[in-house]
Legacy VTK file of the C-alpha trace (Angstrom):
# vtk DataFile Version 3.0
C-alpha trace
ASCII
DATASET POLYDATA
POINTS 140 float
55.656 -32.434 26.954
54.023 -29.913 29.066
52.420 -27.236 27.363
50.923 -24.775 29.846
50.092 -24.182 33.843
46.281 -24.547 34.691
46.155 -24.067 37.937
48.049 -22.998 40.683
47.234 -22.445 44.446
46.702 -19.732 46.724
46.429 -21.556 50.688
44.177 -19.275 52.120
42.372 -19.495 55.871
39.234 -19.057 55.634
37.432 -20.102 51.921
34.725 -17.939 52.045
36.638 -14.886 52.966
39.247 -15.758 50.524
36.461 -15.830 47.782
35.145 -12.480 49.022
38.839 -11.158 48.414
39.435 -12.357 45.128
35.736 -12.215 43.727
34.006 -9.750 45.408
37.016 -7.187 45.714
39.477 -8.131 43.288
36.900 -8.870 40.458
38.359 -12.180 39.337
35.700 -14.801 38.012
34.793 -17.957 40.195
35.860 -21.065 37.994
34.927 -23.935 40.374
33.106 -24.138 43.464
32.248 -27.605 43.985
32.107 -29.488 47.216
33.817 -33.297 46.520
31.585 -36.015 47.201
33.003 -37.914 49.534
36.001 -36.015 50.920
34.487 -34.785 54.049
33.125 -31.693 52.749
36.391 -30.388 50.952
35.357 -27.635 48.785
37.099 -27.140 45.592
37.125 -23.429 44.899
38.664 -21.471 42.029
38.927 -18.247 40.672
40.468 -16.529 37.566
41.218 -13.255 35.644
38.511 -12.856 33.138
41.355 -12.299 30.390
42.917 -15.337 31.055
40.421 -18.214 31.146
42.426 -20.792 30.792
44.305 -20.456 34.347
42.106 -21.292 37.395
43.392 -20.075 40.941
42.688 -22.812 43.726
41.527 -21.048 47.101
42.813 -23.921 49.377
41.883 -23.831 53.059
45.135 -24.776 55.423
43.676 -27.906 56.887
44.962 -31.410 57.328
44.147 -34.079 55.260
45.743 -35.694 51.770
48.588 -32.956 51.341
49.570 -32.381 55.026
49.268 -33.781 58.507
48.137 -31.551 61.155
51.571 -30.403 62.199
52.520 -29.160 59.289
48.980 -27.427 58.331
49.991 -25.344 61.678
53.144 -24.277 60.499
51.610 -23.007 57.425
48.949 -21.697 58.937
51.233 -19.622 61.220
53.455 -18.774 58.364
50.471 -17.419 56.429
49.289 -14.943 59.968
53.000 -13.981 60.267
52.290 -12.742 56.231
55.470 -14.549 55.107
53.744 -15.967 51.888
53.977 -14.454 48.773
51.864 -15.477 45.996
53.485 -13.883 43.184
52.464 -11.029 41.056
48.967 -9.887 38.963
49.029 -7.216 36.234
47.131 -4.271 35.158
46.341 -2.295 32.953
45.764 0.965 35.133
47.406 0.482 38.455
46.433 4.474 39.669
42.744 3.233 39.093
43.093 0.307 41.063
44.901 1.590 43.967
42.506 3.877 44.332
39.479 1.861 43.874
41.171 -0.946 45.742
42.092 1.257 48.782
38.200 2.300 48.898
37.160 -1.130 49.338
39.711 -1.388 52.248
42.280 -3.256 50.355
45.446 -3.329 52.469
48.386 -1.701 50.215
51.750 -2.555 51.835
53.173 0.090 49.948
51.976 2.215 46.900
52.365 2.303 43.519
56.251 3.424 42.626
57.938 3.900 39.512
60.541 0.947 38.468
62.684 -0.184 35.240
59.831 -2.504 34.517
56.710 -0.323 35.232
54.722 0.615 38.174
53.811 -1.617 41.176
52.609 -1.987 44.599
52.612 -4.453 47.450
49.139 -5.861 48.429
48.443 -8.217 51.213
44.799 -10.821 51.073
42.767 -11.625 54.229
45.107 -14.455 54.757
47.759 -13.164 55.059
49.091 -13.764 51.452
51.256 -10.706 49.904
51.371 -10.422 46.048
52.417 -7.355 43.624
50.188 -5.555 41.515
52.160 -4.035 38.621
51.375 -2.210 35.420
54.245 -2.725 32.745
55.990 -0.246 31.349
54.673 0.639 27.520
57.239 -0.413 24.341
LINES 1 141
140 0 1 2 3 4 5 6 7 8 9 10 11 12 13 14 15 16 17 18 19 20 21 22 23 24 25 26 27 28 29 30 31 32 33 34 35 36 37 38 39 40 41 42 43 44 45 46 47 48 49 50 51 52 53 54 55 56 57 58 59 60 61 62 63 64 65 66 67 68 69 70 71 72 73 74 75 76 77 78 79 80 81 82 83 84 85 86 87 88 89 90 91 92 93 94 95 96 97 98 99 100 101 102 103 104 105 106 107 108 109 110 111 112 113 114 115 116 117 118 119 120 121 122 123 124 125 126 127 128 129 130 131 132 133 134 135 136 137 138 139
């Protein structure tokens, strides 16, 4: 039976920038970065929240090769510049404090944080294009 998720993936368009995003901005610790021997220099990058070690974020670059032909790599590509990607959502514990500190660094907020039934959350959008929430839950 399966037991958990350890890894999930974030296409991104440019690897480096994408680890400069989620490491050097976001915070989030580099798991893997590992270029497979072999594979015509793919690079097998991964990052994580350092509360939850056990999941590992793939950074994968939008390129043909085992998991797409060139054709669609393009499509996803575009789909990713359009900003028509969503990536899903990463808690908080302080989302005030992060909006601010996140907006210094020239994090671009789609919108800001607002009040909801759940808790408080705000749109953010990653050099690739990539839009995800950022929400701290509502207490009790």
């Amino acid at each position: 039976m399966i037991i958990r998720q350890s890894h999930t993936t974030i296409y991104v368009l440019d690897q480096d920038r994408a680890l400069e995003f989620y490491h050097g901005i976001l915070g989030l610790e580099v798991r893997s970065d590992i270029e497979v021997p072999g594979e015509n220099g793919f690079r097998w990058l991964t990052v994580g929240p350092k509360a939850q070690p056990d999941l590992e974020i793939v950074l994968m670059p939008v390129q043909a090769g085992p998991a797409m032909d060139a054709e669609t790599a393009g499509h996803l590509r575009a789909l990713l510049e359009k900003g028509a990607m969503g990536i899903g959502v990463f808690e908080t514990d302080d989302i005030q404090r992060d909006y601010a500190e996140l907006s210094a660094k020239g994090v671009h907020f789609t919108d800001p944080p607002r009040e909801h039934f759940y808790g408080i959350d705000a749109g953010v959008r990653d050099n690739s294009g990539n839009w995800f929430r950022l929400v701290q839950r509502k207490k009790g």
